[in-house]
C-alpha positions in Angstrom: -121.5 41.9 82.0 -120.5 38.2 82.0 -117.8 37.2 83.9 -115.4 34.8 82.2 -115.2 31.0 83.5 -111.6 30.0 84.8 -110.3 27.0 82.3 -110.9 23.4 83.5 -107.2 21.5 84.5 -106.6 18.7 82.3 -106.9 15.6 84.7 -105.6 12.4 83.1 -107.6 9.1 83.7 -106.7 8.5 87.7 -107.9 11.6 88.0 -104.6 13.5 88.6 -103.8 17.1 87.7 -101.1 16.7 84.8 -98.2 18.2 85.1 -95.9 19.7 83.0 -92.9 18.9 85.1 -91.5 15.3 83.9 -90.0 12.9 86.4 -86.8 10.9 86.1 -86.9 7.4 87.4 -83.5 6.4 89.3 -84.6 3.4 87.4 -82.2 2.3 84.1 -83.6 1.5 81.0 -83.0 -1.7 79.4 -81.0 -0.4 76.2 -78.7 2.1 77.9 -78.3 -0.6 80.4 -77.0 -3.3 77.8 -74.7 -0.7 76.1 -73.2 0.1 79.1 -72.4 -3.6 80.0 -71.0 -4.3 76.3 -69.0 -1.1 75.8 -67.2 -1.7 79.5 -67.1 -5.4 78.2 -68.5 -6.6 81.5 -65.1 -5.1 83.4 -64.8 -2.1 85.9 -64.1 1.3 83.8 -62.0 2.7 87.0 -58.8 3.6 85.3 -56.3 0.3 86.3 -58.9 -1.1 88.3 -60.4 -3.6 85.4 -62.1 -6.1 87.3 -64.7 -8.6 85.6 -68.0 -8.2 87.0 -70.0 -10.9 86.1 -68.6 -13.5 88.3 -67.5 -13.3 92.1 -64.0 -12.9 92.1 -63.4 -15.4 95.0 -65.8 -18.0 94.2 -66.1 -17.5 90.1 -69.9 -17.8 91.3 -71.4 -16.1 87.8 -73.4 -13.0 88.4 -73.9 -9.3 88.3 -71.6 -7.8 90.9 -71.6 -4.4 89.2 -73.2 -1.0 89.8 -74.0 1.8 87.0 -72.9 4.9 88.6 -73.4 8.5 87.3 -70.8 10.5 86.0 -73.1 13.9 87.2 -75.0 12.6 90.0 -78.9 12.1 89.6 -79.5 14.5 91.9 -78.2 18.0 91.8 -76.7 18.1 95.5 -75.3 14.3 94.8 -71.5 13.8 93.5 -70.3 16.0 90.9 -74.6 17.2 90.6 -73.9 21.1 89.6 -72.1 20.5 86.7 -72.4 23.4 84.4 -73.7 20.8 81.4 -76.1 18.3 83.1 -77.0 16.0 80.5 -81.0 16.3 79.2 -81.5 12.8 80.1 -79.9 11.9 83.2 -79.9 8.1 82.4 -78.3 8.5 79.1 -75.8 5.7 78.7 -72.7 8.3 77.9 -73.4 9.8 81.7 -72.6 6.4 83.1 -70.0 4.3 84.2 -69.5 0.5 85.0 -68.0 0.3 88.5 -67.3 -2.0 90.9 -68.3 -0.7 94.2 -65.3 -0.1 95.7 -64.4 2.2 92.5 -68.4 3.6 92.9 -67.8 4.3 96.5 -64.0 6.3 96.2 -65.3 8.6 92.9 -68.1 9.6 95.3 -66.7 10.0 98.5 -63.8 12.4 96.7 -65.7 13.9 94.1 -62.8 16.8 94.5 -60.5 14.4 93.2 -62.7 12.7 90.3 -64.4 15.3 88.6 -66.5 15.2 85.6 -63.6 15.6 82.9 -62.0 12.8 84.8 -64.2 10.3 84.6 -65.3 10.9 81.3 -61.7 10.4 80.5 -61.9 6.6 82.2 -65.2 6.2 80.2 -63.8 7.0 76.7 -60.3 5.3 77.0 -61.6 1.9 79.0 -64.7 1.8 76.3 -62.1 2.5 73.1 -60.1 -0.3 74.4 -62.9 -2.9 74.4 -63.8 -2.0 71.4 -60.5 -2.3 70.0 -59.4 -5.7 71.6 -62.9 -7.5 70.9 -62.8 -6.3 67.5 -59.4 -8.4 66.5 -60.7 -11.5 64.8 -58.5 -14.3 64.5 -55.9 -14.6 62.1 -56.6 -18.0 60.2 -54.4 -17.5 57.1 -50.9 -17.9 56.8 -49.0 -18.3 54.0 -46.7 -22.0 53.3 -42.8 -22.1 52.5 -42.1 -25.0 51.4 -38.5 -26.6 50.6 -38.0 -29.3 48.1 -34.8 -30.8 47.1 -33.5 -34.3 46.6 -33.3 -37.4 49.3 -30.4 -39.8 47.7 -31.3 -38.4 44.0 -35.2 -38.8 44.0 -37.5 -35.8 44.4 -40.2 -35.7 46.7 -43.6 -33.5 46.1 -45.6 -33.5 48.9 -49.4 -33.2 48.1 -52.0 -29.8 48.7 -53.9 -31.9 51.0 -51.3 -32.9 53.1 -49.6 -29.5 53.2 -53.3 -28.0 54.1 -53.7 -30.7 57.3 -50.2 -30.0 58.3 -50.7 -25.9 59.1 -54.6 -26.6 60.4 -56.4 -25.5 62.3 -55.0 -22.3 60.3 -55.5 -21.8 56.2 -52.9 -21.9 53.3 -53.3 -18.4 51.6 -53.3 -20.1 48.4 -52.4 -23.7 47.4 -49.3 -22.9 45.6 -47.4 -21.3 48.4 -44.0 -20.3 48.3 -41.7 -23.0 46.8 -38.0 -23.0 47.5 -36.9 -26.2 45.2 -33.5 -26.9 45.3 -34.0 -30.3 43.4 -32.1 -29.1 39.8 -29.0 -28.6 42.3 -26.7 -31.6 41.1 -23.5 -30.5 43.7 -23.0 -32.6 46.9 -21.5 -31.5 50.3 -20.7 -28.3 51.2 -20.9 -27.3 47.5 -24.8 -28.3 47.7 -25.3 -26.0 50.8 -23.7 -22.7 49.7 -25.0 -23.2 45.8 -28.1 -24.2 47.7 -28.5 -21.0 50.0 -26.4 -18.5 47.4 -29.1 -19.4 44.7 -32.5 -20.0 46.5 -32.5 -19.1 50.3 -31.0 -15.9 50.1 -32.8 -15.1 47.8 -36.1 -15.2 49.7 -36.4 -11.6 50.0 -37.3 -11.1 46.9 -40.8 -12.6 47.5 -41.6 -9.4 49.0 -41.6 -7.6 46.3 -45.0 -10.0 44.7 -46.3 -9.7 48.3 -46.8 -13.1 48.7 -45.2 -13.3 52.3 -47.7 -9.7 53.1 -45.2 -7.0 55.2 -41.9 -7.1 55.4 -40.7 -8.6 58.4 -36.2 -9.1 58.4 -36.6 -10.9 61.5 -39.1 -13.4 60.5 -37.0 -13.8 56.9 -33.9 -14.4 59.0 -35.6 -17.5 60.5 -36.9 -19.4 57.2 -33.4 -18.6 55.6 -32.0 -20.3 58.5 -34.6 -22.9 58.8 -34.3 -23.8 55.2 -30.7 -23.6 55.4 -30.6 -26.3 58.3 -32.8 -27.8 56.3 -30.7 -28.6 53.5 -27.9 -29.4 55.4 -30.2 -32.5 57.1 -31.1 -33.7 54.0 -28.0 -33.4 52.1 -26.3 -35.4 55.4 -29.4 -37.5 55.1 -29.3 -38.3 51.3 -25.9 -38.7 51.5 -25.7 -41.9 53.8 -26.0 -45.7 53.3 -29.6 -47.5 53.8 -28.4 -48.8 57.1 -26.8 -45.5 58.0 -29.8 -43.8 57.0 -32.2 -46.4 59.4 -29.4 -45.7 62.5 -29.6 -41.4 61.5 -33.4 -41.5 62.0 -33.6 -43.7 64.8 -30.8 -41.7 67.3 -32.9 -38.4 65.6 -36.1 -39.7 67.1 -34.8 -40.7 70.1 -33.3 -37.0 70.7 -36.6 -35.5 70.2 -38.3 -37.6 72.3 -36.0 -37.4 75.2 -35.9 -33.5 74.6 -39.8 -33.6 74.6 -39.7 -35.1 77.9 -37.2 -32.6 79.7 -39.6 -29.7 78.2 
């Protein structure tokens, strides 16, 4: 009777017996590596601790003064190791956390006191944040008011280019703008200003309702009704005066701002 011949042991090419048990390298791979250092955005994910790792925080030397440490340890005796739901992949970037190493050394030394739940906690609301914060672009557009009215009797338009330099480096949400023109009031004095703020100024609000000044805001409203209402009253006092007068106004004004730039 012929005996049967025990199967050969698949060797791979060094000659080793392959094994069906796979080993984990402590070793991080690039891409869970660079996800971790964008999500934390470079900073310490301790909760409060926040520290930027990529440059000494003495000498602002640049470098890479952080340490990847594992939510479940590597190893199953390590720090917070017998969790019920070790992760397939050890490695995987949502098992680890940007630290600085005094944050590293505390969650391990007290693993009592920084479970699992805890730190994964830190991990999602430090990594939410940086998402959120590097994710607000800069707001470039804003949107013109512009008042018009007479300077002794002549009208003065002000072009789209110069309005467009003036508010630079941020952008005009449309050429026109919002135009307060107060040039077909004919009244002088005190009858100018309240015809002037009864009739256009107050009624400013009502631009919210075509949207051109975006959400309402009653506190910012407050401050172009009173800008443009200080506004008038400067040019009616400046329309108002002699050529000479005039000259003597805008010198004294000059010199005000000048000597208040300087206390500033």
């Amino acid at each position: 009777m012929a005996t049967k011949r025990p199967k050969k042991r698949v060797r791979n090419p060094s000659g080793a017996t392959a094994s069906p048990v796979v080993v984990v390298s402590r070793s991080i791979k690039d891409l869970p590596r660079l996800l971790l250092f964008v999500r934390a955005g470079g900073r310490c994910e301790f909760d409060g601790c926040n520290d930027y790792l990529l440059q000494h925080p003495l000498t602002l030397t640049p470098g890479n003064f952080a340490q990847m440490a594992h939510i479940i340890a590597f190893k199953e005796d390590g720090p917070r190791g017998n969790a019920a739901l070790r992760p397939s992949y050890i490695n995987d970037v949502g098992n680890l956390m940007l630290l600085c190493p005094q944050c590293h050394k505390l969650i391990d030394d007290h693993p009592e006191q920084y479970p699992v739940s805890v730190l994964q906690k830190y991990k999602e609301a430090h990594e939410d944040r940086i998402l959120l914060v590097t994710g607000l672009g800069p707001d470039r557009k804003t949107t013109i008011v512009q008042l018009k009215a007479r300077i002794a009797g002549q009208a003065i338009a002000i072009p789209v280019e110069q309005v467009t330099k003036a508010v630079a480096p941020r952008y005009p949400t449309d050429a026109k703008g919002h135009l307060i023109d107060l040039t077909a009031i004919n009244a002088e004095g005190k009858a100018f200003i309240d015809e002037a703020f009864d009739s256009r100024i107050r009624g400013i609000g009502c631009s919210l309702e075509s949207g051109c000044f975006g959400q309402p805001n009653g506190f910012y409203l407050g401050q172009v009704a009173q800008a443009s209402f200080d506004f008038a009253k400067g040019l009616q006092r400046l329309g108002s005066l002699s050529i000479p007068r005039r000259r003597q106004f805008n010198t004294k004004h000059q010199a005000r701002r000048g000597l208040k730039s300087r206390i500033h």
